[in-house]
PAKOLLUM-707384 format. One record per residue (C-alpha): residue number from 0; x, y, z. Coordinates in steps of 0.2 Angstrom, whole numbers. Each point is the difference from the previous one (the first is absolute). Layout:
! PAKOLLUM-707384
<rec num="NUM" xx="X" yy="Y" zz="Z"/>
...
This chain:
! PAKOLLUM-707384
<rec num="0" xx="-103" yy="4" zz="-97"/>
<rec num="1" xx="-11" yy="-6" zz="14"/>
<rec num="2" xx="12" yy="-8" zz="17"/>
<rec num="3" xx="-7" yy="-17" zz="6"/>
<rec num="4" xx="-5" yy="2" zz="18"/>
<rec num="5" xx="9" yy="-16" zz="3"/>
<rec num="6" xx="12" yy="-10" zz="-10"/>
<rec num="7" xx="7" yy="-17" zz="0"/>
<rec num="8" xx="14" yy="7" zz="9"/>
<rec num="9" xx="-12" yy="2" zz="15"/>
<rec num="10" xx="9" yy="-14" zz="12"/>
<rec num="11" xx="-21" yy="-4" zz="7"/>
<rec num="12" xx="-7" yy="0" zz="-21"/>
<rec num="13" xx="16" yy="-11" zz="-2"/>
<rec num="14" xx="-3" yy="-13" zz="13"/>
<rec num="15" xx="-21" yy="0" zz="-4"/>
<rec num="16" xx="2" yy="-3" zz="-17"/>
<rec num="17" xx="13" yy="-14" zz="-1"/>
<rec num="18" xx="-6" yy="-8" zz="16"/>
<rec num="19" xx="-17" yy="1" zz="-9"/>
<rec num="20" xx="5" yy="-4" zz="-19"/>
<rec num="21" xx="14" yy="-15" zz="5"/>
<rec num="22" xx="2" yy="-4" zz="-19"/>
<rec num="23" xx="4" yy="20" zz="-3"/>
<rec num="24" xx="14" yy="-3" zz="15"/>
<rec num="25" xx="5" yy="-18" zz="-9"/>
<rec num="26" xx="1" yy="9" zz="-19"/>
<rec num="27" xx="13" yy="14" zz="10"/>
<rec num="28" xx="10" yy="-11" zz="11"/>
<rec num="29" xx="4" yy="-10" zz="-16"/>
<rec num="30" xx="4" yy="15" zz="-10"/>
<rec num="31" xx="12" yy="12" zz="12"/>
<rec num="32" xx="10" yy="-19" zz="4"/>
<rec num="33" xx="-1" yy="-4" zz="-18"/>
<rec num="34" xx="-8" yy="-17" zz="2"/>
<rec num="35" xx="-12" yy="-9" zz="-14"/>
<rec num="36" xx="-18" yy="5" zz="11"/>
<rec num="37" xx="-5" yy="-19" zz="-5"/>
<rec num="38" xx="16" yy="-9" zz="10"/>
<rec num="39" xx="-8" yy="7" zz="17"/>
<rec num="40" xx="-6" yy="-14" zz="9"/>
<rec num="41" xx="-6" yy="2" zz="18"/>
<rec num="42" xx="-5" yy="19" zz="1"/>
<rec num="43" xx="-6" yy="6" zz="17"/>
<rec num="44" xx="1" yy="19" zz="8"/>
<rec num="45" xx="3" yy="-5" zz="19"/>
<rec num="46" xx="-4" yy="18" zz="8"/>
<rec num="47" xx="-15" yy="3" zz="-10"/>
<rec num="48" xx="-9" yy="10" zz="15"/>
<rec num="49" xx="2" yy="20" zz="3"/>
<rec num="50" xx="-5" yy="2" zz="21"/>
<rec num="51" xx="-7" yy="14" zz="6"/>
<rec num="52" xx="15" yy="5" zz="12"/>
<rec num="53" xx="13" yy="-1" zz="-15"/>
<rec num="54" xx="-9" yy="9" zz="-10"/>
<rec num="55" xx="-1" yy="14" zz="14"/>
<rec num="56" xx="18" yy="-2" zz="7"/>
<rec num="57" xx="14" yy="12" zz="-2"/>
<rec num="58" xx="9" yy="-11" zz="-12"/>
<rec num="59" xx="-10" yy="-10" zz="-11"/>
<rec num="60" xx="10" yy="-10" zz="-11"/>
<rec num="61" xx="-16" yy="-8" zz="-11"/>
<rec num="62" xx="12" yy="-14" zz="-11"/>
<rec num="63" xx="-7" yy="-16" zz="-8"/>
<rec num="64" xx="9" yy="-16" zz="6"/>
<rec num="65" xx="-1" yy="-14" zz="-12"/>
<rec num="66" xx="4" yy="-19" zz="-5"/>
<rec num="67" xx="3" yy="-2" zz="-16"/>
<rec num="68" xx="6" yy="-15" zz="-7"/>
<rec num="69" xx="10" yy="-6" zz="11"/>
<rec num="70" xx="7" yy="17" zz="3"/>
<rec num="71" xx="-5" yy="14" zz="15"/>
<rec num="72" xx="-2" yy="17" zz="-6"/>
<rec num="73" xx="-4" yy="16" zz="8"/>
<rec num="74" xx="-6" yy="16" zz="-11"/>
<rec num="75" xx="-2" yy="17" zz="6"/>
<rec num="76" xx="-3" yy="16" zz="-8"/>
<rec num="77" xx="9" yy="16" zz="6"/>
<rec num="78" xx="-3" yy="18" zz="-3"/>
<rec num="79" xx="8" yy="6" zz="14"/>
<rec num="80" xx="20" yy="3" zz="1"/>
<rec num="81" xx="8" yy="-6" zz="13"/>
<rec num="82" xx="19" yy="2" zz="3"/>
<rec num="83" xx="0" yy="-20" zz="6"/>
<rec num="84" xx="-10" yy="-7" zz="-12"/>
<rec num="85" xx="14" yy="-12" zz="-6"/>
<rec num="86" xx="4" yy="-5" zz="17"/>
<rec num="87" xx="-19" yy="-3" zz="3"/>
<rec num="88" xx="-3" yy="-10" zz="-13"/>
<rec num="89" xx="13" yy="-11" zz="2"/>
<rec num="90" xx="-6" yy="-3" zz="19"/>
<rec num="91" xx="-17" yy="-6" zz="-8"/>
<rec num="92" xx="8" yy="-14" zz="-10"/>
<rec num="93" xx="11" yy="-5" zz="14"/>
<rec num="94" xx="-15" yy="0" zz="12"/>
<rec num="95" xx="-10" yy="-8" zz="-15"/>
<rec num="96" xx="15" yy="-14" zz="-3"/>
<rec num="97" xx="3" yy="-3" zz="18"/>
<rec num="98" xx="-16" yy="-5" zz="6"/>
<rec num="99" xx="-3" yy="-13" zz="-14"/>
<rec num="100" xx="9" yy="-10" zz="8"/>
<rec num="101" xx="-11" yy="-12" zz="10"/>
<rec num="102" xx="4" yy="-12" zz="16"/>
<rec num="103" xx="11" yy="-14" zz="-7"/>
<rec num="104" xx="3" yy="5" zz="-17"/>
<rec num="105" xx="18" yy="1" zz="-8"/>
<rec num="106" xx="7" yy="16" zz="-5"/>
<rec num="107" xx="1" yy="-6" zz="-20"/>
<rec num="108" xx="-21" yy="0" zz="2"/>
<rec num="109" xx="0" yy="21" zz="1"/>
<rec num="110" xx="-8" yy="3" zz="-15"/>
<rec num="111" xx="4" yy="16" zz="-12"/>
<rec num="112" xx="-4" yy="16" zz="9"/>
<rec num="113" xx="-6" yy="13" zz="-13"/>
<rec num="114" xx="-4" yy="19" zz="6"/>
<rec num="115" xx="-8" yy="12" zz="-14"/>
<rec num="116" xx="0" yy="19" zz="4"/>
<rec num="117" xx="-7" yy="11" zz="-13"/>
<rec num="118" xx="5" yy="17" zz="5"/>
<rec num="119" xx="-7" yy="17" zz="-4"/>
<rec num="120" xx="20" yy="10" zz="2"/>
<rec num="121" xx="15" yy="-2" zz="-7"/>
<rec num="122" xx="10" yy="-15" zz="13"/>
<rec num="123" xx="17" yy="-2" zz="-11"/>
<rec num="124" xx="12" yy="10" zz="-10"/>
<rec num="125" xx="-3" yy="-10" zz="-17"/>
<rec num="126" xx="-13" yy="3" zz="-13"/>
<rec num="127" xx="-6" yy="-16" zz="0"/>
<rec num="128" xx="-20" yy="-1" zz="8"/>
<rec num="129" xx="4" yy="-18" zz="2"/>
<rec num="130" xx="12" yy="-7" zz="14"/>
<rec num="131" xx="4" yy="-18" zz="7"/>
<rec num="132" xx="11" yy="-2" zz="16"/>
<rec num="133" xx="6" yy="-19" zz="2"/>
<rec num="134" xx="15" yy="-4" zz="13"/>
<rec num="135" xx="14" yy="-2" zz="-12"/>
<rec num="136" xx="20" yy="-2" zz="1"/>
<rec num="137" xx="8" yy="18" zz="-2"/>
<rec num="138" xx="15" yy="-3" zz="-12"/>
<rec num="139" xx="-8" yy="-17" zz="-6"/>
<rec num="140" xx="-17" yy="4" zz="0"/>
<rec num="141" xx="-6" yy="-18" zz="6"/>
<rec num="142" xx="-15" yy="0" zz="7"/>
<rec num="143" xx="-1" yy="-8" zz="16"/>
<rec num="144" xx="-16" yy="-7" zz="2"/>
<rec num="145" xx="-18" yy="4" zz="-14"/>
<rec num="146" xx="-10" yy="0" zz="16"/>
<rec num="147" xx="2" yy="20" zz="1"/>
<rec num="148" xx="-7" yy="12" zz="-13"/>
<rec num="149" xx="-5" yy="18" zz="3"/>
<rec num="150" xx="-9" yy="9" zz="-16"/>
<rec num="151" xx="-3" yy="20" zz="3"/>
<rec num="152" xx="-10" yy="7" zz="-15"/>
<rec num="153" xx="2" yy="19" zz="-1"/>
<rec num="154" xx="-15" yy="7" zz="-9"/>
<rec num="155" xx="8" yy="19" zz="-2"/>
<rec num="156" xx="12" yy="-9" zz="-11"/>
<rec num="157" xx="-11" yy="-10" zz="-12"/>
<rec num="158" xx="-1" yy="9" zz="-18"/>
<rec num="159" xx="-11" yy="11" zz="-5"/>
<rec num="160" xx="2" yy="-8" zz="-19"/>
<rec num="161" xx="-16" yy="-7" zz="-9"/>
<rec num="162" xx="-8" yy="-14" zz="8"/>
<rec num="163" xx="4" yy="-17" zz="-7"/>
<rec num="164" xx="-16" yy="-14" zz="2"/>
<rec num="165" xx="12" yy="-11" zz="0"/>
<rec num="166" xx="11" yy="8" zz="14"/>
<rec num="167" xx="-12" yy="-8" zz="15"/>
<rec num="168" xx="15" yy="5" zz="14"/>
<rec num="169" xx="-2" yy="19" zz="-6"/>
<rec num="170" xx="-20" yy="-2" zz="-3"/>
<rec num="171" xx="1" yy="-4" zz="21"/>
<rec num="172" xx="13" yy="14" zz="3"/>
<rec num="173" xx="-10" yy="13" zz="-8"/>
<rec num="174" xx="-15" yy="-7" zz="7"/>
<rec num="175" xx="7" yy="5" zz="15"/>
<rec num="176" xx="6" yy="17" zz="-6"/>
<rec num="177" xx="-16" yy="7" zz="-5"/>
<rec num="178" xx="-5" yy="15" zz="10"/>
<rec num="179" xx="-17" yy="3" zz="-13"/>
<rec num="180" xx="-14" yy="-4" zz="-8"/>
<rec num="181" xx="8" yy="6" zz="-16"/>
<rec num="182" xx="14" yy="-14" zz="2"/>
<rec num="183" xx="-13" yy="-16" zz="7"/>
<rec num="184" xx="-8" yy="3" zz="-17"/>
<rec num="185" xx="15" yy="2" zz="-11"/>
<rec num="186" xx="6" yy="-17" zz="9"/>
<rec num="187" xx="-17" yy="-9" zz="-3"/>
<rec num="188" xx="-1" yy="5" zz="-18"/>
<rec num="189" xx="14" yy="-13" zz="-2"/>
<rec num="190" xx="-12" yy="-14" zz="0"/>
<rec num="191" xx="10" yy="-10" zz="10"/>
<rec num="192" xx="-11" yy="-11" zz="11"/>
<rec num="193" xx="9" yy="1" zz="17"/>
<rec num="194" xx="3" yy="18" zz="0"/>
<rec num="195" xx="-20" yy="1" zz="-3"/>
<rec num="196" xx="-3" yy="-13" zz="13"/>
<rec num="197" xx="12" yy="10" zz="12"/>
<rec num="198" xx="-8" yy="17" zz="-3"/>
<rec num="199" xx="-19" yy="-7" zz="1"/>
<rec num="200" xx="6" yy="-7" zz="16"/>
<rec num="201" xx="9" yy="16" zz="7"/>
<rec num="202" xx="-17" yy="11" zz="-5"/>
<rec num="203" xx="-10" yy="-12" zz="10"/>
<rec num="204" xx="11" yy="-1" zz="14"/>
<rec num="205" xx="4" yy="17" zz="1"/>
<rec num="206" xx="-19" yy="7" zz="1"/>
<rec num="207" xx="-2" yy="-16" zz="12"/>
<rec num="208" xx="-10" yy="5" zz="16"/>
<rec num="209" xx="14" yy="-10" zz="11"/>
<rec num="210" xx="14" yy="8" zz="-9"/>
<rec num="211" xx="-7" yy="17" zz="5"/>
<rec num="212" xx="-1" yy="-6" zz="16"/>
<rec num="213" xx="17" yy="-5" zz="1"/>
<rec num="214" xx="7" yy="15" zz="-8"/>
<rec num="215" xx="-10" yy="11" zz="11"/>
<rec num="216" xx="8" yy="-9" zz="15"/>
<rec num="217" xx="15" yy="0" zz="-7"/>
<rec num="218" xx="-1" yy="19" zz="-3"/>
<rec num="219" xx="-7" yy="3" zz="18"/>
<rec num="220" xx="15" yy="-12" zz="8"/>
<rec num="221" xx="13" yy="13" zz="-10"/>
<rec num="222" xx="-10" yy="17" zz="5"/>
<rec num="223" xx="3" yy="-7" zz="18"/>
<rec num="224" xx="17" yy="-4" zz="-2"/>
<rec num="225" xx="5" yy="17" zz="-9"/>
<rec num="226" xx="-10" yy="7" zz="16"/>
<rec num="227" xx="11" yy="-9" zz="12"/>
<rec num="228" xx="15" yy="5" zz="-10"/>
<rec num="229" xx="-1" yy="17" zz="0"/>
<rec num="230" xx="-7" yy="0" zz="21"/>
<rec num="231" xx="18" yy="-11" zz="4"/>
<rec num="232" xx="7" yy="14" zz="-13"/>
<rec num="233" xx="-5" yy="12" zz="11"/>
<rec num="234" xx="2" yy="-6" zz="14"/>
<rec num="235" xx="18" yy="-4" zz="-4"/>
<rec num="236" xx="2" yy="17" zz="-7"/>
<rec num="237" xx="-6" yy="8" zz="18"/>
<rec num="238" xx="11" yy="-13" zz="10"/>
<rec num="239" xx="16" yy="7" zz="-11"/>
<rec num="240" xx="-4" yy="19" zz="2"/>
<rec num="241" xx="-4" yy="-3" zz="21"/>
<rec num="242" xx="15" yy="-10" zz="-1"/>
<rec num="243" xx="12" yy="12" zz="-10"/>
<rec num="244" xx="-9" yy="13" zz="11"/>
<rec num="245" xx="7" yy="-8" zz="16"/>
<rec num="246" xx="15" yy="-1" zz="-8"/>
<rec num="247" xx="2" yy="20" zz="-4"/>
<rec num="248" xx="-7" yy="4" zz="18"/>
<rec num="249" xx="11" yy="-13" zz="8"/>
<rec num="250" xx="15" yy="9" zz="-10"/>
<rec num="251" xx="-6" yy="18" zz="4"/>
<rec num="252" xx="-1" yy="-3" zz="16"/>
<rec num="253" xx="17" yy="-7" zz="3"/>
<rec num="254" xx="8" yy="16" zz="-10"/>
<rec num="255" xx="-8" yy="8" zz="12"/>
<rec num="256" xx="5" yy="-7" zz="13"/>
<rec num="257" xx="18" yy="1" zz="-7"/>
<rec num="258" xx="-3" yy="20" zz="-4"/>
<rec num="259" xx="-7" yy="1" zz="21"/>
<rec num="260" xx="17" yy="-8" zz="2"/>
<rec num="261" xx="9" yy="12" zz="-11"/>
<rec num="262" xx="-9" yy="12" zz="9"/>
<rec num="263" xx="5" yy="-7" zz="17"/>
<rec num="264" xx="17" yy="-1" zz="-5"/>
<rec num="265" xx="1" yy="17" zz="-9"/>
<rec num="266" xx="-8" yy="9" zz="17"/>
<rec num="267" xx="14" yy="-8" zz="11"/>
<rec num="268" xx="11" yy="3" zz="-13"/>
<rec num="269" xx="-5" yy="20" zz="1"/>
<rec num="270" xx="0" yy="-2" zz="20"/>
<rec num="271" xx="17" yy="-7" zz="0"/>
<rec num="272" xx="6" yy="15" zz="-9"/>
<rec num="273" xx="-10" yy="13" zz="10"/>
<rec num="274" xx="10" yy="-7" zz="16"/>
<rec num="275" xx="16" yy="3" zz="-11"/>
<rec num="276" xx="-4" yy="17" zz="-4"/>
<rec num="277" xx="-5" yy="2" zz="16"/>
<rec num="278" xx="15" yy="-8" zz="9"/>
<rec num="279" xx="12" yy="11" zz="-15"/>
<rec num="280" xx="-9" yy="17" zz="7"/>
<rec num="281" xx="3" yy="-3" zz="17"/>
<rec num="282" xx="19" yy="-7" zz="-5"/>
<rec num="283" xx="1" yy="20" zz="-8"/>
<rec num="284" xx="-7" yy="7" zz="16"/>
<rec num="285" xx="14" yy="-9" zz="11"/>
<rec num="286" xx="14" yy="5" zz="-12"/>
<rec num="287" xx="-8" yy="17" zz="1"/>
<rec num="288" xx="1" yy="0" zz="17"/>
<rec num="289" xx="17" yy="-9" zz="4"/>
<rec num="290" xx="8" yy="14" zz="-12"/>
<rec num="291" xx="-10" yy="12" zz="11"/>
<rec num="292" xx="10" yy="-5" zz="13"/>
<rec num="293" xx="16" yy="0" zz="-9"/>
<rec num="294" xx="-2" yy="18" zz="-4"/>
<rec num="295" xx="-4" yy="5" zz="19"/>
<rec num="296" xx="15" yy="-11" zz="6"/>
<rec num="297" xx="12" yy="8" zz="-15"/>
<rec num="298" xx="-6" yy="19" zz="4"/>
């Protein structure tokens, strides 16, 4: 089977094409939230551009922000696990639901905060590949407010079962899962219109000049990265072996200091007991002689 080079999973591709094909990002908004596509009124992405120095910095986080109808939503495909990635997404939509709030306006005026995350890993315990987070009541489940909402799509957990036409929410997933051209095909033979219009548009994108550009930069930006890494690595590395170096020397030389001291001790230690023999032979001498003089005295 032959691997697509990129697939829609590619967070550059992702952006490209939906920023590109607003209609395909409208037809997918409405389907992962489970909204009619015709009940969307006002639709507008409002971070449409990719700068040059995101798309070259360490973290590039390339979401699409959106108004839809009356809502703000932020999408964002993931392919990386992250150990915080909960915790991440639910600092978008407070950053996201926070600065809504313009000079002068009540509080009631927050609209409904929606953040999508369709994630290549497995993020929760359940089987389910679809999972809604609202702020409810824990033994009453009453939900505090409809202005939060968190979806995370888990596309390792979408079954493998036979497509379904019908079944637009797994159409997009799997459009997403597919790593080959064997599976594109299989997904276009469906004849359903907006999985043809989205692979049209992610053949076109994908062999796009820009998009190579991008991806080259990309690639270039994570090459220098990984260099980086492995220099601090290294250098880290050296820094612990001088400093556990210092450590050993700073320990052998104090044992030996305290084996000189030893030694110290155990020389005056010897000469203390030379003077003792020495003072115990001349203690035999004088009783040799006092019982010298005994014996002259006696006789």
């Amino acid at each position: 089977m032959a691997k697509l080079e990129y697939t829609l999973k590619t967070d550059t591709l992702f952006k490209m094409l939906f920023v590109r094909h607003q209609d395909l990002l409208k037809q997918l908004v409405a389907t992962l939230l489970g909204i009619p596509h015709e009940t969307i009124g006002h639709f507008e992405v409002t971070n449409a551009e990719m700068p040059a120095d995101v798309i070259k910095g360490k973290f590039c986080r390339l979401d699409i922000n959106m108004k839809v109808g009356g809502r703000l939503v932020n999408i964002e495909m993931q392919v990386d696990e992250e150990d915080d990635y909960r915790e991440r997404a639910m600092f978008y939509w407070a950053r996201m639901f926070s600065s809504a709030l313009r000079q002068g306006e009540d509080y009631g005026e927050l609209p409904r905060t929606v953040v999508i995350s369709i994630t290549d890993f497995d993020l929760f315990d359940g089987p389910e590949f679809h999972s809604e987070f609202r702020a409810l009541e824990v033994s009453r489940h009453e939900e505090l407010s409809d202005r939060m909402s968190l979806h995370f799509f888990e596309l390792r957990k979408v079954p493998s079962r036979e497509l379904d036409p019908k079944d637009m929410l797994r159409l997009w997933l799997w459009l997403f899962k597919a790593t080959t051209e064997e599976e594109l095909k299989r997904l276009k033979a469906l004849g359903v219109p907006i999985v043809e219009q989205v692979i049209n548009a992610y053949t076109q994108v994908a062999g796009s000049a820009e998009f190579r550009e991008i991806e080259r930069q990309r690639e270039l930006a994570r090459h220098n990265e990984a260099s980086a890494l492995k220099t601090r690595e290294r250098k880290t590395r050296a820094e612990e072996r001088m400093k556990w170096q210092t450590v050993v020397a700073n320990k052998d030389a104090a044992i030996a200091d305290k084996d000189a001291t030893i030694a110290d001790k155990d020389a005056k230690i010897a000469d203390k007991d030379a003077k003792i023999a020495d003072m115990g032979t001349e203690n035999e001498r004088l009783r040799a002689q006092i019982a010298e003089l005994q014996a002259k005295q006696g006789g």
